[in-house]
N, C-alpha and C positions, 0 to 999 in steps of 0.2 A: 504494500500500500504506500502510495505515492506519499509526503507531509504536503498537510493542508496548505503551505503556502506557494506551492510547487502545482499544485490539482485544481486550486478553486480559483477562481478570479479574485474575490471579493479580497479574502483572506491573503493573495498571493500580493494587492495593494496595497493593504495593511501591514501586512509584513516589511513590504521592500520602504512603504514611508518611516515605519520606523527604523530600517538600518540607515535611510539615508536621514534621521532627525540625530539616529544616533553618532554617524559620520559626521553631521555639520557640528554637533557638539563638540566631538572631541579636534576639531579642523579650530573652534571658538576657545578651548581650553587650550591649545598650541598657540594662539594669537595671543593671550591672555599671557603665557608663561614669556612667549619673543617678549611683551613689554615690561616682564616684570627680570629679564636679565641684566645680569650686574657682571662686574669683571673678578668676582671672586670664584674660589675654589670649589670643582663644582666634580659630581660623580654620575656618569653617563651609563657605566657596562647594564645598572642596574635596570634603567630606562630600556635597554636594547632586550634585556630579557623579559623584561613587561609583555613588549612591543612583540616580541618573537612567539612567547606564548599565548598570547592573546589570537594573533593572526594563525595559528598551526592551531587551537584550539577552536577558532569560528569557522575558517575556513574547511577545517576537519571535517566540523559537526555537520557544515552543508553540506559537503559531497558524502558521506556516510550517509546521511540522512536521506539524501538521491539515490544511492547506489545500495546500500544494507536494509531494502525493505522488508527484510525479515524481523529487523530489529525495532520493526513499528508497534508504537502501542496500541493494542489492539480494540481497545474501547477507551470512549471520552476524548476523541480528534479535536473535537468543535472546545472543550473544557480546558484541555490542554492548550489550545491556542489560544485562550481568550486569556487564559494565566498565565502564561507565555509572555503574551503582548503587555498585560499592565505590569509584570515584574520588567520590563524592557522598560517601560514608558516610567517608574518609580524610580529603575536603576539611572537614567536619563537623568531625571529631577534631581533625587537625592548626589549626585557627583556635580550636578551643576550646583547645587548648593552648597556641598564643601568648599569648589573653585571658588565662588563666590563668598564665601566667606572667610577663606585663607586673605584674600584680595592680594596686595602685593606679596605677602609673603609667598603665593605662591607659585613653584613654577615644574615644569616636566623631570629635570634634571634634579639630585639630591645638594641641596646647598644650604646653611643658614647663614640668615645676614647676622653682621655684626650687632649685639645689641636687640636680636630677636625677641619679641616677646613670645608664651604660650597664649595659643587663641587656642581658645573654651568655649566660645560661645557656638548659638548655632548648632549643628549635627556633631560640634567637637564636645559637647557637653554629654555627649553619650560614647563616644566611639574616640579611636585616635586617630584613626585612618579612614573617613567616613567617603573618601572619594571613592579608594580603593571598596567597599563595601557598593559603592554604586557600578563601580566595573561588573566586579563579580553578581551584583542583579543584574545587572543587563545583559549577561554572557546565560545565566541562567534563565532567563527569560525565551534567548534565542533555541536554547534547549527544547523547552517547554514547547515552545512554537510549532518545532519541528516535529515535535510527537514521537521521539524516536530514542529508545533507551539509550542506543551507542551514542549517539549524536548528540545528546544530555549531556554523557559520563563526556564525550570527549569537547563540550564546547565549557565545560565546567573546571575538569583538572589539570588541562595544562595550566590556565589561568589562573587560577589557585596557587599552584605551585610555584610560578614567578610570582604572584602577588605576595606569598610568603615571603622569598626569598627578600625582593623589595623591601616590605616591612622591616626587617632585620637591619637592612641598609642602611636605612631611614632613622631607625631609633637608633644606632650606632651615633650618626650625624647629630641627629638631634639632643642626643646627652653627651657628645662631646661637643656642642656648641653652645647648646643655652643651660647644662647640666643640671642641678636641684631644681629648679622649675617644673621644669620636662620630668623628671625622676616624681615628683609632687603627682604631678598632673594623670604620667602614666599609672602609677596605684590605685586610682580610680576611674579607669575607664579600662574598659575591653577595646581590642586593639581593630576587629573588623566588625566579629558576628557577635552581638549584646548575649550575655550569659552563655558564651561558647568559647571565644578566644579574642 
């Protein structure tokens, strides 16, 4: 069995508007970080592996999801899609909300400025990483869409496992830059998924 956004019109529209709202988001969170560069020291590999597992984990998921129709769920097409699409469209929101509330501090590449503050406010009042928490909805969303167990499992774990690795990077940076702060701040909050990690 085909996924629904692959078979129906309707659903195949809906689909492709949300990769392309989710495409111009993250093209708007690029533009966002070019204006928030500064000439200091900054950590890219970890970006590259984001970016690598991200694209090997969506792109995975479509072509499995086209080609492994055996791995289709076999009932709740229309359910699955529909929760698909609003954990897409939340994942979308909630990472534009992070961006937007980092503002300049934030940017694609691992850096703290001089003189940093911790931001708490906003979605950082629950999470540490709440952008990241929006990637990964919207990677599981794309799962969901597709209706497709493998295409789930694989638009899910490679991303995961850079976003892991990421995080680690990140808090490195961020307690050797703004230290007891950051050290403060991270003790109370979970770092992606609220009462899991």
């Amino acid at each position: 069995m085909q996924p629904l956004p692959f078979d129906v019109l309707p659903a195949k529209i809906v689909f492709n508007a949300l990769i392309f709202l989710f495409a111009a988001s993250e093209v708007g969170i690029r533009v966002v970080s070019f204006r928030n560069r500064d000439a200091g020291a900054r950590e890219v590999a970890s970006l590259i592996v984001v970016a690598f597992g991200f694209v090997i984990g969506i792109v995975g998921a479509m072509l499995i999801a086209g080609k492994v129709t055996a791995a289709a769920i076999p009932f709740g097409r229309e359910a699955f899609f529909v929760a698909g699409c609003a954990a897409m469209v939340f994942g979308i929101a909630f990472r534009a909300w992070a961006v937007i509330t980092l503002g300049r501090y934030f940017t694609v590449v691992v850096r703290v400025l001089e003189h940093q503050p911790v931001v708490d406010r906003g979605p950082y009042r629950v999470l540490r990483h709440p952008s990241y928490t929006g990637l990964l909805c919207t990677c599981l969303g794309i799962g969901l869409a597709l209706g497709n167990w493998l295409a789930l499992l694989f638009a899910v774990v490679p991303t995961t496992i850079a976003i892991v690795y990421r995080i680690r990077v990140e808090e490195r940076a961020l307690l050797a830059g703004i230290g007891e702060p950051y050290r403060q701040f991270s003790a109370t909050r979970y770092r992606l998924i609220p009462y899991i990690w």
